[in-house]
C-alpha positions as CSV (number, residue, x, y, z in Angstrom):
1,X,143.1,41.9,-82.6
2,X,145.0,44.7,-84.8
3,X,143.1,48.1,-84.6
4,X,145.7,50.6,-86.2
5,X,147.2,53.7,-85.5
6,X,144.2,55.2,-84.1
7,X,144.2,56.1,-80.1
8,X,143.3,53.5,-77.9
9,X,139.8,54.8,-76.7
10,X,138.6,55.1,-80.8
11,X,139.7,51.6,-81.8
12,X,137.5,50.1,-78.9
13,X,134.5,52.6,-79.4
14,X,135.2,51.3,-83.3
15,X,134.7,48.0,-82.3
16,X,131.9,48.3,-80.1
17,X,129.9,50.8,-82.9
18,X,131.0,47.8,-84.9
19,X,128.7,45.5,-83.1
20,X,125.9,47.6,-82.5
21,X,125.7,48.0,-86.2
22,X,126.2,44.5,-87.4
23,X,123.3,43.4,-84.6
24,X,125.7,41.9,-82.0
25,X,124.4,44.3,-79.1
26,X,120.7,44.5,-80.4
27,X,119.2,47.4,-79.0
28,X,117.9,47.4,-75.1
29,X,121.3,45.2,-75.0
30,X,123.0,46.0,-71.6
31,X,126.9,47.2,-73.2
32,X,129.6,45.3,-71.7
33,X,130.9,47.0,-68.1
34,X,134.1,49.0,-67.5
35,X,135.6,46.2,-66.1
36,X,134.8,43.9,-68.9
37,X,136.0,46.1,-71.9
38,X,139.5,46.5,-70.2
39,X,139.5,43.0,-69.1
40,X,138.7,42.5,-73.0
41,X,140.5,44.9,-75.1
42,X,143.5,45.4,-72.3
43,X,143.1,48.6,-72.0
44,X,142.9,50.8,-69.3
45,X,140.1,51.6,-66.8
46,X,140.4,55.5,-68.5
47,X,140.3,54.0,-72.4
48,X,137.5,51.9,-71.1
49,X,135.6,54.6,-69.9
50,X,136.5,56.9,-73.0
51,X,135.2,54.8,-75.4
52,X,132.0,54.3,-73.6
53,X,131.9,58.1,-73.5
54,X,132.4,58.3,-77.4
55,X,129.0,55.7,-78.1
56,X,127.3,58.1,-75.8
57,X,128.3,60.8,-78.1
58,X,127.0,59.3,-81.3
59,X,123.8,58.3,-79.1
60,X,124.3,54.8,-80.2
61,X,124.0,54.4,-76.3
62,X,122.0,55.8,-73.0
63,X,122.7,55.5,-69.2
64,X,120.1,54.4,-67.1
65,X,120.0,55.4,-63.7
66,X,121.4,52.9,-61.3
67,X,121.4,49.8,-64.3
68,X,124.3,51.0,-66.4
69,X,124.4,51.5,-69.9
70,X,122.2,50.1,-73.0
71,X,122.4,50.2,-76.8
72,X,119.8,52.7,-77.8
73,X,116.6,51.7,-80.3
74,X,118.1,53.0,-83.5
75,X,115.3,54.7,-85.9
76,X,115.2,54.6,-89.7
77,X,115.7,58.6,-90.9
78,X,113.0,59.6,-92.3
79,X,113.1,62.4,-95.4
80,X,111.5,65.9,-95.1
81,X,111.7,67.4,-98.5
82,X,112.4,70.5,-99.3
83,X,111.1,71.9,-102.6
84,X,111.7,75.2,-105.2
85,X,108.1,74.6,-106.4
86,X,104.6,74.8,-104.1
87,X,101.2,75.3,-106.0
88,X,99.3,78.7,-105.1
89,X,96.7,76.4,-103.7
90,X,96.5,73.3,-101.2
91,X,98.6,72.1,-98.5
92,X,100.3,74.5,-95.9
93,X,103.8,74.7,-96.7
94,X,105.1,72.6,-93.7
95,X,102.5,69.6,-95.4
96,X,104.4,69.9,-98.6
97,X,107.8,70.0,-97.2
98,X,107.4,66.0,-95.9
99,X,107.7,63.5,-98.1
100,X,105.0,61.1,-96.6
101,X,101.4,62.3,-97.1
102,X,100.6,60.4,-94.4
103,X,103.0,62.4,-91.7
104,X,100.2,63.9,-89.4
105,X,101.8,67.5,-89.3
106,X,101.5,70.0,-87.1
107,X,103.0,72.6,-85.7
108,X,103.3,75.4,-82.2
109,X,104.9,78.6,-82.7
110,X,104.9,81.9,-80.6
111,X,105.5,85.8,-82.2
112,X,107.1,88.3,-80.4
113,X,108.8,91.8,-81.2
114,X,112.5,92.4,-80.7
115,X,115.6,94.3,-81.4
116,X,118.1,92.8,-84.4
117,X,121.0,91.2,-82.8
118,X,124.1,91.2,-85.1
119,X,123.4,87.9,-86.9
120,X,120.5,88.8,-87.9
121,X,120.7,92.3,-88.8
122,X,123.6,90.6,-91.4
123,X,121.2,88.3,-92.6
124,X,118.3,91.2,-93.4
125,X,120.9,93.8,-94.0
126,X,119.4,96.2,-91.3
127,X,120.9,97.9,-88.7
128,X,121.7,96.4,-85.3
129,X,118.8,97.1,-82.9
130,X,116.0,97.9,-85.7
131,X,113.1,96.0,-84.8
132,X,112.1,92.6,-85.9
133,X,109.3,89.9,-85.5
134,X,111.2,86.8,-84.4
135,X,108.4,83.8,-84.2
136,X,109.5,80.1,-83.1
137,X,108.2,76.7,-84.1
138,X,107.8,74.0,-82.7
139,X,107.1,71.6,-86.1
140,X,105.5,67.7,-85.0
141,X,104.9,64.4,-86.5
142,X,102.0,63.2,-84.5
143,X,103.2,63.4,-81.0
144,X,107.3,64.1,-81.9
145,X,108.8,66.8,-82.1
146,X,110.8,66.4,-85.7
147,X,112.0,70.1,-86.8
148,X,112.4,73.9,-85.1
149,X,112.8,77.4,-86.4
150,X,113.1,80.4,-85.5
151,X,112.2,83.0,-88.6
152,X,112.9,87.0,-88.2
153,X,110.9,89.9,-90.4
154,X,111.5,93.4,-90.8
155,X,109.1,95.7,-88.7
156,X,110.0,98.3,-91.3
157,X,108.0,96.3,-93.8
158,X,105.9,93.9,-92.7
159,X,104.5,96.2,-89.3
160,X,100.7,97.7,-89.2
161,X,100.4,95.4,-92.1
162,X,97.9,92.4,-92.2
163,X,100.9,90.0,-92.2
164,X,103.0,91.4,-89.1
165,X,102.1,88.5,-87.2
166,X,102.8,85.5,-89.0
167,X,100.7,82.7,-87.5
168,X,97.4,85.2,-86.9
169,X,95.0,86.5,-89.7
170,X,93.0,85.2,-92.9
171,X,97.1,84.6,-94.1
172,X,98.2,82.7,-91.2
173,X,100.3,79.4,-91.9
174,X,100.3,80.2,-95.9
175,X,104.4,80.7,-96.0
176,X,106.6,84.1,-96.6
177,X,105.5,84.1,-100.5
178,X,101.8,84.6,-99.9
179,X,101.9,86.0,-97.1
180,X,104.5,89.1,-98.6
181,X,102.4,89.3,-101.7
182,X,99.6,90.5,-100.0
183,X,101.2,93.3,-99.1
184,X,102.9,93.8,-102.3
185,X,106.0,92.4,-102.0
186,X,106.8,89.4,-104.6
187,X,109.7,87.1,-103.4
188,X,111.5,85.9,-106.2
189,X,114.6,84.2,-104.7
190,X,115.5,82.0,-101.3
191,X,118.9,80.9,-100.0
192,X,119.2,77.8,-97.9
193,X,122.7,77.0,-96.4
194,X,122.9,73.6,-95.0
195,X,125.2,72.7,-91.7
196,X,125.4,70.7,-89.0
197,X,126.6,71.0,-85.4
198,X,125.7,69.6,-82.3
199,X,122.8,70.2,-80.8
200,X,122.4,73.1,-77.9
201,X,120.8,71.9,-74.5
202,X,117.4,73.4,-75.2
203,X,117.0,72.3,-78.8
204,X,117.6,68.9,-77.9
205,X,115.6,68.8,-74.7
206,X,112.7,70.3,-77.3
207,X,113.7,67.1,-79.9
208,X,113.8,64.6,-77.7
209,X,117.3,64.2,-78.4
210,X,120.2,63.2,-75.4
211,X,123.2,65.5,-75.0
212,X,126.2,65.4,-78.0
213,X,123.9,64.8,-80.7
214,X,124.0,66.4,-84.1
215,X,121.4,68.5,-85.9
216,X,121.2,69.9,-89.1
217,X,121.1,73.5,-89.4
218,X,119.3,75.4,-92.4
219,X,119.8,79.2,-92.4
220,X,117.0,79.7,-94.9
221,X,116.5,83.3,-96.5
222,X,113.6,85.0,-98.8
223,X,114.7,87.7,-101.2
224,X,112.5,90.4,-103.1
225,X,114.2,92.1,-106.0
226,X,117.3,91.2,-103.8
227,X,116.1,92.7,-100.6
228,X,116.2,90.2,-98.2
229,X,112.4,90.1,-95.9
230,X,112.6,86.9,-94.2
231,X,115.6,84.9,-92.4
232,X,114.9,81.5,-90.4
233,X,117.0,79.1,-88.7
234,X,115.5,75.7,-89.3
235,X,116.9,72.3,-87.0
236,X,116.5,68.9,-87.5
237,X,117.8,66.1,-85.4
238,X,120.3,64.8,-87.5
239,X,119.8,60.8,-86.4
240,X,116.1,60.6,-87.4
241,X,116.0,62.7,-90.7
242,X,117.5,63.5,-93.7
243,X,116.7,66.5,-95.6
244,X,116.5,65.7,-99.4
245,X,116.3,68.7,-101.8
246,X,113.8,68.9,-105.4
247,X,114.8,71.2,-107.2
248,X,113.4,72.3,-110.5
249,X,115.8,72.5,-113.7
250,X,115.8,75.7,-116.2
């Protein structure tokens, strides 16, 4: 068997990905021992264990306590959409940003006032330490958890208003545009910057997702007459969706 140049550890993860993918370990399929991928491959007991580590990684694979290691159930991504366009009336705008009508959305989130760390002060061009509501989401697809975000807004402009609170009053759940025009404040512009990085500890446990996988990261921000007055951090686990983009042309 001729692998390459790569290292050792790679070309047998390679191979093993290989199978997974091409149905030769199914999923729920026990992956072959230590002892049996350096018996196969001759490699090492280290290279053996490398590799392993690698499939873990990629969560093609899971340990199970005290049975060893499986190939993992591998789920079709699914699309959330993200749109310039959202009629005044209708569907929240977490509905509109799936692209099945039949995805049974829903979402948790919590408000809570707090001082501008660096990052975000940037992000609103405000000074570090001005005050901010920072509100988290918890966004679901029936039971699943399928996207977070954390959004920051201005006390200066949005507190003793109607709106300070994002998820409470007749505005709740409307989005940043409505919500900002009631008090005056038209948003003409938003910024999204797509990335990707693994995912930390608490965002995964939150996602279901098993340490070393990826997420996508959207750093999503509103503008008004090019003053910025909401910035969000949006994650998605990276192995179960795909974010497509519909964008109107001028």
């Amino acid at each position: 068997m001729t692998f390459g140049d790569q290292p050792a550890y790679l070309r047998v993860a390679g191979d093993l990905r290989r199978k997974i993918t091409d149905g030769s370990l199914p999923p729920h399929t026990r992956l072959p021992s230590q002892a049996k991928i350096r018996e196969e491959y001759g490699v090492s007991d280290t290279v053996a264990l490398e590799a392993r580590k690698v499939l873990m990684a990629e969560g093609l694979v899971e340990g199970r306590s005290g049975s060893g290691t499986y190939v993992r159930e591998r789920s079709v991504p699914r699309r959330i959409a993200r749109s310039g366009y959202r009629p005044s009336e209708g569907p929240t705008p977490f509905k509109q940003e799936q692209a099945d009508c039949s995805v049974r959305g829903a979402w948790e989130s919590r408000s809570e006032q707090t001082d501008a760390d660096p990052d975000v002060a940037e992000r609103l061009r405000i000074d570090v330490g001005d005050r901010v509501m920072r509100t988290r989401y918890v966004y679901r697809d029936g039971c699943d958890a399928m996207m977070l975000s954390t959004s920051w807004e201005p006390l200066a402009l949005t507190g003793r208003t109607p709106v300070m609170l994002p998820e409470e009053g007749p505005l709740r759940g409307t989005g940043v545009v409505r919500r900002m025009a009631a008090i005056d404040v038209v948003v003409d512009n938003v910024t999204e910057e797509v990335g990707a990085r693994p995912g930390l500890a608490d965002e995964l446990l939150a996602l279901g997702g098993v340490p070393g996988h990826v997420v996508i990261v959207i750093r999503r921000t509103f503008y008004a007459s090019g003053r910025p007055v909401e910035t969000a951090d949006l994650v998605v686990p990276a192995d179960r969706y795909r974010v497509a983009y519909h964008l109107p042309v001028r």
